[in-house]
N, C-alpha and C positions, 0 to 999 in steps of 0.2 A: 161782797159775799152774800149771796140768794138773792139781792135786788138788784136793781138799776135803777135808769132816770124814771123807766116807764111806770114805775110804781109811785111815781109822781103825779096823780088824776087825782078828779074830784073833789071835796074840802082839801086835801094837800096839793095842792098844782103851785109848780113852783116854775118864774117863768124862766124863758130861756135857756129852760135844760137840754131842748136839740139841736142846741149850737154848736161848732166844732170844739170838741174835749180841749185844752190845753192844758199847761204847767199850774194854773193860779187856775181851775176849775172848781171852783168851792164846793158845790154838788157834789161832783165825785169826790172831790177828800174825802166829806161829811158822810157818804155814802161807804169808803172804804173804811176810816175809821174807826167813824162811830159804831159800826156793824158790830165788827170786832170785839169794838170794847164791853158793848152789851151784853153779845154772846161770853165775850170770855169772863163777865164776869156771874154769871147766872149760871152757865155751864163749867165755869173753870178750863184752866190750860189745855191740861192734857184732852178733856172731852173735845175743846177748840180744836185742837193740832188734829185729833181721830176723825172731824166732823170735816175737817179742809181737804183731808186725804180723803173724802170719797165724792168732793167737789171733782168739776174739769176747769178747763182752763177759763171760761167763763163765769162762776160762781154758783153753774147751777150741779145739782146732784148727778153722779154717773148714773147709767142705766143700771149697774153690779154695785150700786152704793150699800152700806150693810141696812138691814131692814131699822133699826133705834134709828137713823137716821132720816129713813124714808118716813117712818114715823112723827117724825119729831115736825120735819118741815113741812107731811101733807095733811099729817092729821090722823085722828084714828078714834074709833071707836071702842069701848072697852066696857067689861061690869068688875066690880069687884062688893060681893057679898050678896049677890043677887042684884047691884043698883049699876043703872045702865050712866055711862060716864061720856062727854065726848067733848075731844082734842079738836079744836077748827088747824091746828098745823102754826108756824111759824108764817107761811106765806099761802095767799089763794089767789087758786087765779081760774077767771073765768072766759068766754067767750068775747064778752067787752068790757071786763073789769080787771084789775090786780090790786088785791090787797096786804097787808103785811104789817104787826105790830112794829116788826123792827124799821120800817119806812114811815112808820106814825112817829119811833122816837126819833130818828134822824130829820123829820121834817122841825121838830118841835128845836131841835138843837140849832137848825140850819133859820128857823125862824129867830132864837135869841141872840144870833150872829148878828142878824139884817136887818133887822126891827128899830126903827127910828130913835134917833139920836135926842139926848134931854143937853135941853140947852137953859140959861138962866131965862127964858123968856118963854116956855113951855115944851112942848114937843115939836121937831122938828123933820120934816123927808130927808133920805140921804137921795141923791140921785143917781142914777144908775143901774148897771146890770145885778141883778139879781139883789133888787131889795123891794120892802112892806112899806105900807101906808101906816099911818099914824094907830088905824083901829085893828091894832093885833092882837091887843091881850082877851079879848074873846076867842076869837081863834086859837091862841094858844090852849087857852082851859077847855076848849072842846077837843082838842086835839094829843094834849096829855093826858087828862082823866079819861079817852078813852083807850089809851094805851095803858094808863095804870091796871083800868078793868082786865085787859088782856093780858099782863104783865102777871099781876096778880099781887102784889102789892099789898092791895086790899081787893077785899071781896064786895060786891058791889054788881045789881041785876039790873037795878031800873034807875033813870037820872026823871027829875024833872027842873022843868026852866019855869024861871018868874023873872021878872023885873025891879031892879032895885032903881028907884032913880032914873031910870031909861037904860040901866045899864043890863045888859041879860047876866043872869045868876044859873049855874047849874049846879042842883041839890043830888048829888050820888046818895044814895042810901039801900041798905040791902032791902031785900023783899024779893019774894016770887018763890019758884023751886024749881028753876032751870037747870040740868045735867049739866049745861056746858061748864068747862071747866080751864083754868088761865094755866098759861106755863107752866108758872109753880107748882101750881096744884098736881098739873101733870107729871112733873119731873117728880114729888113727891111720892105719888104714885107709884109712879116707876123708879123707886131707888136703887134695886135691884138690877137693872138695867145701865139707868143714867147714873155713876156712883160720883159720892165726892163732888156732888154738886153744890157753890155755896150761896148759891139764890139771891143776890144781891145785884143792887144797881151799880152801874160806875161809881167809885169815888167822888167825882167831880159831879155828882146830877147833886143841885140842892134842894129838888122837889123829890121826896121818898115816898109818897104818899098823894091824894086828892088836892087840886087848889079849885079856889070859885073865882070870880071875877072880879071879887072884889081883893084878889088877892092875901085871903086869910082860909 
């Protein structure tokens, strides 16, 4: 639903996603899935089922999709009160880039799948198709805190990095006075529009909020 493999680049590159599709494709499950479950738990059912019906067969938006839609997934600019407000969209996509919160949280899930096995003698490589090296839990915390920011979770403008022990630390904390504005805040916004929204994460996510690398 709105993504694919291709939004797999960059800090998320996940290998061997242009292999031929099959039955045990973990990607794509993770990819249909998870999608899913994100949306339908931030937007709720019925807005899910209204938002699939102006999908094609694809996952991407029809050309006659209702504009809340068109909205929602490109993004939009808006004031409310005289303060100029902006929406970056569920998914971007550029000339040589695609990006997409909902492809940040499917990687991070597709990352705690794969992610090396603990054994009584430390950590261990699984071998094989589609899995991580030992040094993922950075990766992970750069790659969910910056989906919480987008998510909206917590509010949250600037990160800075230090080092604990050699290990990289990333400190989220608010500051600045940037218009942009995260999902939530968006669909908030727009209750009037988006109704019956219940703005939560999956059941099953145990992280609701910022981790660091040190895992607290």
């Amino acid at each position: 639903m709105l993504i694919d493999k291709t939004y797999f680049q960059g800090d998320i590159t996940i290998p061997n996603t242009q292999e031929i599709q099959h039955e045990n494709d973990l990607v794509q499950i993770l990819i249909e899935s998870k999608s899913y479950s994100l949306l339908e738990s931030v937007l709720g059912s019925d807005n899910v089922l209204s938002l699939q019906a102006n999908l094609d067969v694809n996952g991407k938006l029809k050309p006659d999709a209702d504009y809340r839609w068109k909205e929602l997934v490109n993004g939009k600019s808006y004031e409310i009160n005289n303060q100029k407000f902006y929406f970056k969209g569920l998914i971007q996509e550029g000339t040589l880039y695609k990006t997409s919160l909902i492809a940040d949280f499917v990687f991070c899930e597709w990352l705690r799948q794969t992610r090396s096995q603990q054994t009584g003698i430390g950590e261990v490589v699984v071998n094989g198709q589609n899995t991580v090296n030992v040094n993922s839990t950075s990766k992970l915390v750069s790659i969910w805190n910056r989906f919480i920011k987008e998510f909206g979770s917590i509010h949250c403008n600037r990160v800075r990095k230090y080092y604990h022990n050699g290990v990289p630390v990333y400190d989220y904390y608010n500051g600045g006075n940037s218009n942009n504005v995260s999902l939530v805040q968006f669909l908030k916004h727009h209750s009037d529009v988006y109704e019956d929204c219940p703005l939560e994460l999956p059941i099953y996510v145990e992280n609701y909020g910022l981790i660091n690398s040190l895992g607290i």
